[in-house]
N, CA, C and O atoms as CSV, one atom per row, in Angstrom:
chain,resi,resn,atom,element,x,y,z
A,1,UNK,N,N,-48.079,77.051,114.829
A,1,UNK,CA,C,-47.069,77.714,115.631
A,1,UNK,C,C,-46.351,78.731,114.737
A,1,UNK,O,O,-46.188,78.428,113.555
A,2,UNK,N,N,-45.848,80.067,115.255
A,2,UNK,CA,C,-45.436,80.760,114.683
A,2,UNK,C,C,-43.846,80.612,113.994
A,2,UNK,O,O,-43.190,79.824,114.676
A,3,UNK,N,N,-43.139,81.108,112.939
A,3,UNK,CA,C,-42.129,80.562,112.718
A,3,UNK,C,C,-41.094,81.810,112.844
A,3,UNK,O,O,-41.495,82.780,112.201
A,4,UNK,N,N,-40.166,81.970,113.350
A,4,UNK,CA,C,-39.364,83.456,113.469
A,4,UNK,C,C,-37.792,83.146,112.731
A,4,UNK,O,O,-37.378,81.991,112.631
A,5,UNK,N,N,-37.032,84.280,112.262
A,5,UNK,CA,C,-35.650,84.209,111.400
A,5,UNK,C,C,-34.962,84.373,112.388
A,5,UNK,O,O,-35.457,84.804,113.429
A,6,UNK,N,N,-33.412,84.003,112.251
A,6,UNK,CA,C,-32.227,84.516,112.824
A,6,UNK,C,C,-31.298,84.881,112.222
A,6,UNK,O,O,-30.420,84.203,111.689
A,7,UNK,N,N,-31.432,86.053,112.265
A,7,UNK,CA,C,-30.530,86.592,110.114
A,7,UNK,C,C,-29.359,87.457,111.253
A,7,UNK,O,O,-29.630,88.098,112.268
A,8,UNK,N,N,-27.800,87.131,110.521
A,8,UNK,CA,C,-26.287,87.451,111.678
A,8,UNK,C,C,-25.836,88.315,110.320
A,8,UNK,O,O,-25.674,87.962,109.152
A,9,UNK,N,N,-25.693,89.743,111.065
A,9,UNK,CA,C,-24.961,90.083,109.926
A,9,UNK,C,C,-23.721,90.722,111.135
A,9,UNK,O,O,-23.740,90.898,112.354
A,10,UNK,N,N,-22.546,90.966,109.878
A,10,UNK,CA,C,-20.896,90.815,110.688
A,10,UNK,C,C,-20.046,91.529,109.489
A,10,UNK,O,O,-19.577,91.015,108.474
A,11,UNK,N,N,-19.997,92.970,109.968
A,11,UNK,CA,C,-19.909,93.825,108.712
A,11,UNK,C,C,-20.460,93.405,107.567
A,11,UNK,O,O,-21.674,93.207,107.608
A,12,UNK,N,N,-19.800,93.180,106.370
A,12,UNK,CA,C,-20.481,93.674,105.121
A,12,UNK,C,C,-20.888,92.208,104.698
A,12,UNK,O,O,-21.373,92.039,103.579
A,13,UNK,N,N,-20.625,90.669,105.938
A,13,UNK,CA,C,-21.269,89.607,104.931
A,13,UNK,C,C,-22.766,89.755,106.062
A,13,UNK,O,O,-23.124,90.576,106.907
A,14,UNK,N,N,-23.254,88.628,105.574
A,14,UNK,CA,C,-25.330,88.440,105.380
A,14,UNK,C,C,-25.221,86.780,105.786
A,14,UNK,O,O,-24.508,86.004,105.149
A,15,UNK,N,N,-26.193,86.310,107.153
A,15,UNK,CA,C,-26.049,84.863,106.797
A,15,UNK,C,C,-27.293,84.785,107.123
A,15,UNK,O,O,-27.627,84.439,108.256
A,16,UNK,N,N,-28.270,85.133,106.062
A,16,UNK,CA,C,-30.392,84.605,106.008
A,16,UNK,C,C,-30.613,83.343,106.405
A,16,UNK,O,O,-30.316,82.283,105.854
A,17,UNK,N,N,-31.312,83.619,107.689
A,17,UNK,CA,C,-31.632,82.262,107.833
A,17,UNK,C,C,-33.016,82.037,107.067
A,17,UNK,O,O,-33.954,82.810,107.259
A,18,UNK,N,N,-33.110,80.961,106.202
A,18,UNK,CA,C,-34.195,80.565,105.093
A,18,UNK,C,C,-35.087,79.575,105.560
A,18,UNK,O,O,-36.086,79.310,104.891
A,19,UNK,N,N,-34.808,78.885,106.827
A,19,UNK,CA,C,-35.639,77.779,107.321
A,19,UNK,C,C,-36.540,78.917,108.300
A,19,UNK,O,O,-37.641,79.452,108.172
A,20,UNK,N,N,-35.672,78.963,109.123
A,20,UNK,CA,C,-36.524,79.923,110.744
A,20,UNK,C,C,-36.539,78.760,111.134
A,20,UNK,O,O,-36.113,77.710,110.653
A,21,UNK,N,N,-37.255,79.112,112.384
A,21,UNK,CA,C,-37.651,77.801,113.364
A,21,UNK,C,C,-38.767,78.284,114.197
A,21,UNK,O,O,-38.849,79.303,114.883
A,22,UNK,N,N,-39.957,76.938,113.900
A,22,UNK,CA,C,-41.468,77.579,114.739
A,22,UNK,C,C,-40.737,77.193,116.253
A,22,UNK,O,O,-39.959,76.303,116.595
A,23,UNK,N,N,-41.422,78.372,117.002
A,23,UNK,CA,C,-41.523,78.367,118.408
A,23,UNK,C,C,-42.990,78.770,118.810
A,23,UNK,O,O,-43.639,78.939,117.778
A,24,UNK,N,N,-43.725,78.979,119.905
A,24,UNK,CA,C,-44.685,78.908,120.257
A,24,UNK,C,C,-45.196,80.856,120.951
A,24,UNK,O,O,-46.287,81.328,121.270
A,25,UNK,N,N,-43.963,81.382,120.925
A,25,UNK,CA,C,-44.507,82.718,121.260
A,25,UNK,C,C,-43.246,83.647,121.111
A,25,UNK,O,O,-42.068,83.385,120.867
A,26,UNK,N,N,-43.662,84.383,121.257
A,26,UNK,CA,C,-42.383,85.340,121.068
A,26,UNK,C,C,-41.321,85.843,122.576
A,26,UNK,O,O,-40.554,86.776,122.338
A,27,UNK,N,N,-41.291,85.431,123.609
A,27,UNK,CA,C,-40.620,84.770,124.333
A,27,UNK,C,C,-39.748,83.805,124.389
A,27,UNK,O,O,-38.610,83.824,124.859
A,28,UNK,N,N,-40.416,82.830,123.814
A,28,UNK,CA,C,-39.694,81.465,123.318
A,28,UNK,C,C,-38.675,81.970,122.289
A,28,UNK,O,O,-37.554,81.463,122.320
A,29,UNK,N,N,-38.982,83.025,121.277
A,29,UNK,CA,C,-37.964,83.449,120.435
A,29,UNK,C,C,-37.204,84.292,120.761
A,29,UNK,O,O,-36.238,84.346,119.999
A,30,UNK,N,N,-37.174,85.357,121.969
A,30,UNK,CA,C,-36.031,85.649,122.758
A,30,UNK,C,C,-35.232,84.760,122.943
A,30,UNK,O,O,-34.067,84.688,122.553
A,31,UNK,N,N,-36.014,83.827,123.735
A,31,UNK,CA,C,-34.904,83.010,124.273
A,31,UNK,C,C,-33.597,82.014,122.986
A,31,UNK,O,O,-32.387,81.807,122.897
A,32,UNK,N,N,-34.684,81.732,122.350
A,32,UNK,CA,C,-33.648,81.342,120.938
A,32,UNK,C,C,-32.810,81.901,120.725
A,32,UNK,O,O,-31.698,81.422,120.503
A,33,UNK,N,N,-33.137,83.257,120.729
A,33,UNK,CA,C,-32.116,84.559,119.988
A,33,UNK,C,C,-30.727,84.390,120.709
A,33,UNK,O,O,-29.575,84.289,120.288
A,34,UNK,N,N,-31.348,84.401,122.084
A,34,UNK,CA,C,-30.299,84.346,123.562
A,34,UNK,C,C,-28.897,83.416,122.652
A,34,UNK,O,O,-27.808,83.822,122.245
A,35,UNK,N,N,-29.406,82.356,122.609
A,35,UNK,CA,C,-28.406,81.169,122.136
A,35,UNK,C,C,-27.779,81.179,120.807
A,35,UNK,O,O,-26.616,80.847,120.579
A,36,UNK,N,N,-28.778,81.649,119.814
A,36,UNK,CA,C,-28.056,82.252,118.940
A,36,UNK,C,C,-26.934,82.536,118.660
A,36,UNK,O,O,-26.129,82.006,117.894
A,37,UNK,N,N,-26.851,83.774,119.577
A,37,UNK,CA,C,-26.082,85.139,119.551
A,37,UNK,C,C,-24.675,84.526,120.250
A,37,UNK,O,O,-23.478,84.622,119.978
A,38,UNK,N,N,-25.470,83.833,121.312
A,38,UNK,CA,C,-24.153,83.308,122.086
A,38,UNK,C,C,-23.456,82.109,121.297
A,38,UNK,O,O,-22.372,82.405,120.796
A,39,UNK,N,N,-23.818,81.057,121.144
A,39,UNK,CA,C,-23.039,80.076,119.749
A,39,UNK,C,C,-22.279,80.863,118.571
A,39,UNK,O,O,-21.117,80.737,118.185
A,40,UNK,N,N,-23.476,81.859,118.048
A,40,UNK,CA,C,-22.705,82.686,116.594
A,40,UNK,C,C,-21.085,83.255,117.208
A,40,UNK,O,O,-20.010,83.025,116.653
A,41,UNK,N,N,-21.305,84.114,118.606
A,41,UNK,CA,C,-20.075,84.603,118.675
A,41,UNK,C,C,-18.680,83.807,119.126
A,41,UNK,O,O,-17.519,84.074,118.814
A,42,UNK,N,N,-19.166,82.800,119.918
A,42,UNK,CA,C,-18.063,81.319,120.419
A,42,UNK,C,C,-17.497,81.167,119.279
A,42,UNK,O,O,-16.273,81.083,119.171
A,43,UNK,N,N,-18.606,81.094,117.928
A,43,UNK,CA,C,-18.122,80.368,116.718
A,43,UNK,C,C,-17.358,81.219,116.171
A,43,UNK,O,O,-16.593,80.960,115.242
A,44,UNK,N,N,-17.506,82.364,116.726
A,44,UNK,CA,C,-15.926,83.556,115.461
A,44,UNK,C,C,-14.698,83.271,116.069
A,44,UNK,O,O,-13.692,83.529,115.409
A,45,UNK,N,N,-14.529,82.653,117.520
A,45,UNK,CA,C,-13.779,82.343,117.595
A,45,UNK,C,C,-12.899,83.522,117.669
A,45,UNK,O,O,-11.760,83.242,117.294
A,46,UNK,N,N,-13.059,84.807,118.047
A,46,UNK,CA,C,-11.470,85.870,117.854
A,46,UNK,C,C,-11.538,86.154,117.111
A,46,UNK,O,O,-10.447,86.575,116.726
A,47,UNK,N,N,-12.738,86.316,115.990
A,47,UNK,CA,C,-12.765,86.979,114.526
A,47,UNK,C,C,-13.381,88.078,114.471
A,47,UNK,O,O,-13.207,88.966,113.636
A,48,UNK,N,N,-14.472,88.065,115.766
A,48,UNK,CA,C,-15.407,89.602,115.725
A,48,UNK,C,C,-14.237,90.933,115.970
A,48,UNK,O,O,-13.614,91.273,116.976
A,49,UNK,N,N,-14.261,91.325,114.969
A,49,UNK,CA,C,-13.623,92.276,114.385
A,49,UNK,C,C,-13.694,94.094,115.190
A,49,UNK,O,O,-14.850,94.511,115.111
A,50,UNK,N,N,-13.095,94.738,115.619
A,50,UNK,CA,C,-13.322,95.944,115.920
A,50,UNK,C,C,-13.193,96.635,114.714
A,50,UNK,O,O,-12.255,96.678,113.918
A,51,UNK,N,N,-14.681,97.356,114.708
A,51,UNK,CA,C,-14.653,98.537,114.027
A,51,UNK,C,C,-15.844,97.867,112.917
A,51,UNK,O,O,-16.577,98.554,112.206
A,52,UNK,N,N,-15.829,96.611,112.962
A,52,UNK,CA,C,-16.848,95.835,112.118
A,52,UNK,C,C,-17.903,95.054,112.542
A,52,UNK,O,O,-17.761,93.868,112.841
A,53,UNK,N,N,-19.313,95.849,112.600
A,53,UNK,CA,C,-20.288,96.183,113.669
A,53,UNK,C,C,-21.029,94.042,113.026
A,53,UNK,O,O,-21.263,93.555,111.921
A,54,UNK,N,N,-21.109,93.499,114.442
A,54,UNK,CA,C,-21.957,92.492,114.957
A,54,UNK,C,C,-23.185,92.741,114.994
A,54,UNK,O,O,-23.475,93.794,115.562
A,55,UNK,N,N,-24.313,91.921,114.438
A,55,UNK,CA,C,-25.736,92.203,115.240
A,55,UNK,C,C,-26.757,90.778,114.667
A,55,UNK,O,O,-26.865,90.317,113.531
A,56,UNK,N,N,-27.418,90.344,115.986
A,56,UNK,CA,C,-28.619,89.599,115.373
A,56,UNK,C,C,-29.821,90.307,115.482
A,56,UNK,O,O,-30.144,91.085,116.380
A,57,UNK,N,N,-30.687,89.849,114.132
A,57,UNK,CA,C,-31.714,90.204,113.688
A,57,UNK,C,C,-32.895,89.147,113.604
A,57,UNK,O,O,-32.980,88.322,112.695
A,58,UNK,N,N,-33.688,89.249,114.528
A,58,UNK,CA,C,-35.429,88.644,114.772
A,58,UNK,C,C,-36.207,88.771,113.948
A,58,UNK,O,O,-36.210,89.988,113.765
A,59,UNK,N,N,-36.967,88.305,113.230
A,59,UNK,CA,C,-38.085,88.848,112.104
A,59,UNK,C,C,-38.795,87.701,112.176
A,59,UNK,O,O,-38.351,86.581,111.922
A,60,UNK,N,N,-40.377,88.083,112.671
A,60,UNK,CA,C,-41.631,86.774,112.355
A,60,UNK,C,C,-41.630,86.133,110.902
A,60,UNK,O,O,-40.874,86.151,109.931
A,61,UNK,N,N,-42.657,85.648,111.180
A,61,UNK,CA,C,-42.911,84.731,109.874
A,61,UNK,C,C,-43.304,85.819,108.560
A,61,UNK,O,O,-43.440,85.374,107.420
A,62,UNK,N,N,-43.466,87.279,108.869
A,62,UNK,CA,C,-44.096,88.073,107.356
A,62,UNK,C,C,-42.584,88.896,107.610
A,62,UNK,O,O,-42.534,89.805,106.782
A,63,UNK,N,N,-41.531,88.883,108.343
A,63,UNK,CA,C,-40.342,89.142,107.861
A,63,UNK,C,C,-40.380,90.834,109.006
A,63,UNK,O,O,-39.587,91.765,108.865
A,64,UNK,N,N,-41.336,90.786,109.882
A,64,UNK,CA,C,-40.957,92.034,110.464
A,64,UNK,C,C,-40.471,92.384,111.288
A,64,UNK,O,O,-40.815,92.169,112.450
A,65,UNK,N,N,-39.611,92.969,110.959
A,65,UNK,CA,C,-38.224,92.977,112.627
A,65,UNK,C,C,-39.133,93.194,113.596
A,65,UNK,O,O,-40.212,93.777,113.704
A,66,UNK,N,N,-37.801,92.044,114.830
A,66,UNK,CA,C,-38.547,91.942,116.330
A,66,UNK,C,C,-37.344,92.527,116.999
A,66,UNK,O,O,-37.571,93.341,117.894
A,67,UNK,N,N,-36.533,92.343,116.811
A,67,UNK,CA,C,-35.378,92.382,117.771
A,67,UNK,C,C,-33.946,92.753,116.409
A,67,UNK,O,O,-32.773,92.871,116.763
């Protein structure tokens, strides 16, 4: 099974995800992303910052951006 990253960057910090997690297609890793994105931002809690750019980043198992 294929294994894909969920790397959060939030202005100038970096949080690599080093495990990934196998899913079975790249659909399945949309949908991951989906939850991701949505947990990461619940979790700032009022911290996502204006003016200090949010984004998740997808990358397969050889590291090449998907999303």
């Amino acid at each position: 099974m294929p294994r894909y990253y969920f790397n959060i960057f939030h202005g100038s910090d970096a949080h690599w995800d080093h495990e990934g997690e196998e899913l079975p297609d790249r659909d399945a890793a949309w949908e991951e992303a989906t939850k991701v994105a949505g947990e990461t931002i619940k979790d700032l809690d009022g911290k996502l910052a204006l003016g200090r750019p949010w984004r998740l980043e997808v990358t397969d198992e050889f590291a090449n951006p998907l999303w």
